[in-house]
N, C-alpha and C positions, 0 to 999 in steps of 0.2 A: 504494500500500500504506500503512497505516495505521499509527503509529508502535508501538499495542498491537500490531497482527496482527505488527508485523519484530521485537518483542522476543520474543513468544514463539517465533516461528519460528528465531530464532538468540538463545536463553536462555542455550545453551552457550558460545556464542561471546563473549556479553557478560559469560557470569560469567570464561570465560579473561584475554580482556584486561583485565576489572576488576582479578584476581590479579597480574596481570603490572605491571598501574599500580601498585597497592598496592606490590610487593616493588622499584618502580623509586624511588618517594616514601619507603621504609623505607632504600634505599641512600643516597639523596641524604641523609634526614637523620639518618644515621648520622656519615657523614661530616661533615655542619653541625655537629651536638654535636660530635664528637671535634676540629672544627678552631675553631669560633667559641667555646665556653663556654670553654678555658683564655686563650686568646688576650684574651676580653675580660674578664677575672677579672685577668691581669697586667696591658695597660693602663690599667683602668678606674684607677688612684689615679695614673696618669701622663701628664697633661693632652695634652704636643706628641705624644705617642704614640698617644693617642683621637682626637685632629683628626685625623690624619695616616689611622687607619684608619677612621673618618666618613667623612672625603675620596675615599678609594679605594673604598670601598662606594658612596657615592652616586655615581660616576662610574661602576659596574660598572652599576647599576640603570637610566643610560641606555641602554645598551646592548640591542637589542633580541635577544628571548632567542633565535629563531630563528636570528640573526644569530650568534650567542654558540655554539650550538651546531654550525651549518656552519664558526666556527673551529678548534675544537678537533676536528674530523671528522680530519684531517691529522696529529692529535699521535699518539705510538705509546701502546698500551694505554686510547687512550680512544674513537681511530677505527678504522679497517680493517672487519675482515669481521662483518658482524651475529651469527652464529650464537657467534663465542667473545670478542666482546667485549659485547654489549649489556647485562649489567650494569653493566659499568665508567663507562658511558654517562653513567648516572645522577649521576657526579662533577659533570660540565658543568652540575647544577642552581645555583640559587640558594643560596648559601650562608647567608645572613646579609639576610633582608630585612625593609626599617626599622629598620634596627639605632638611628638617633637618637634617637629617642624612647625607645626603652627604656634607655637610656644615658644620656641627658639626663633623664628620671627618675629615673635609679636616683641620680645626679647631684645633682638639685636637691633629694633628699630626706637623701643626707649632708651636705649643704651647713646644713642645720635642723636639726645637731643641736646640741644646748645646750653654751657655750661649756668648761662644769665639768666635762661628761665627757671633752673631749679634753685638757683640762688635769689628769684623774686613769688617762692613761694610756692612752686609749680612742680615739687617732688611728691613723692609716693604721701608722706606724711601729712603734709599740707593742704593735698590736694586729692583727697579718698576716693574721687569722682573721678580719676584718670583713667577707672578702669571698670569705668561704670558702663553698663552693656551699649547705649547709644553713643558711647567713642570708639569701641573696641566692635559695636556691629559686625561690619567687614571680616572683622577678623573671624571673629567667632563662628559667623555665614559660612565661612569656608571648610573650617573644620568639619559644621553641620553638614554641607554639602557633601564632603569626602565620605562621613561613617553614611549617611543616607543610601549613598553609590554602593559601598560594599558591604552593607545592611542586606540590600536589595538582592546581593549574592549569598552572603553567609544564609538569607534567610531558605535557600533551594534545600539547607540539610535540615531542614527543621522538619520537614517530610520524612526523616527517618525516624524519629518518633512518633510520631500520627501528630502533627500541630497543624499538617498540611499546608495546602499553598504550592508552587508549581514545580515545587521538588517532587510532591507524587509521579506528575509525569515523567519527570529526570531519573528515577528510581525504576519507575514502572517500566521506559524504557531501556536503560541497562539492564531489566532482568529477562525481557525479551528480547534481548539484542534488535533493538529495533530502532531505526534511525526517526522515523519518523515522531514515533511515541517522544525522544525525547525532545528535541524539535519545537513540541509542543507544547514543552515548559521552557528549554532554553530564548528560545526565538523571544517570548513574552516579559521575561525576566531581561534579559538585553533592555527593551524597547522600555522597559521601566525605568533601567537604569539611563538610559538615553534620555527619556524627557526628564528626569528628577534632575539630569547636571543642566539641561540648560534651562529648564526653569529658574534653578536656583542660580546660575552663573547670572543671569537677569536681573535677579533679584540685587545677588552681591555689586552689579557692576551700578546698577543703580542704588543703594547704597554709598557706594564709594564716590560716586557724584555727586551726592546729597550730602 
């Protein structure tokens, strides 16, 4: 079968699970903003504080996510039975991915600013609002942008635990060696990630305008 003739023949089926991806990538990074933008807005002016969570983040990114998500299978409200936990599921995503860079940016661009302004008041101290979300926007946009993009991905293995979303089909087709089956989650999971960057690139660039 032909990967046009299985997409029209189950249209319904790929638009379900694309919805259910979607609403599993809107969980996950609801909970990223609500837990990484305050967290890294306090440590960002507080240097052994920033290493410490650099450190813990990039040791989480080895971590292989398949791996990451049959551990927390066993914890309560995140594992147990499909049908009354599988949003919660969505917690087990990535929270914070590449967080270095955008931090060591945001970093080496306070780092340049002219020695007169922090000597008229205009340092970490003085000025608690230097890193208050409508200066640092841009910044932060982007971050959000990056974990959204490989959210969009990480979230295909979520289908190995029953959380579903268009992993089933990526699943379903490795086990039938079938190109088309899988096709039918990759192709839709791409096209997500494709409108979520220029959405958001739109978003940031307007921002950075403003």
């Amino acid at each position: 079968m032909s990967a046009w003739r299985f997409f029209l023949e189950h249209r319904a089926e790929i638009l379900g699970a694309t919805a259910n991806h979607l609403t599993l990538v809107l969980i996950a990074m609801a909970f990223a903003i609500a837990i990484a933008v305050p967290v890294g807005m306090f440590i960002v002016h507080r240097p052994t504080l920033r290493n410490v969570a650099l450190a813990l983040a990039s040791i989480f990114q080895t971590i292989p996510s398949l791996a990451l998500f049959g551990f927390l299978i066993p914890i309560p409200f995140i594992g147990g039975h499909r049908s009354s936990h599988r949003n919660r599921r969505a917690r087990s995503l990535r929270i914070a991915p590449h967080p270095p860079q955008h931090v060591r940016r945001s970093h080496r661009h306070r780092s340049r600013r002219p020695r007169s302004r922090r000597s008229h008041g205009h340092d970490r101290v003085a000025n608690p609002l230097a890193c208050s979300p409508p200066a640092r926007a841009p910044v932060i946009l982007a971050g959000i942008r990056t974990a959204t993009i490989i959210t969009i991905g990480v979230a295909t293995i979520a289908a190995a635990i029953g959380a579903g979303g268009l992993g089933t089909f990526i699943f379903r087709g490795v086990a039938m060696v079938s190109d088309a089956v899988i096709l039918a989650g990759a192709i839709p999971a791409a096209l997500l990630a494709i409108v979520a960057d220029i959405v958001l690139s739109w978003v940031e660039r307007r921002l950075r305008i403003a």
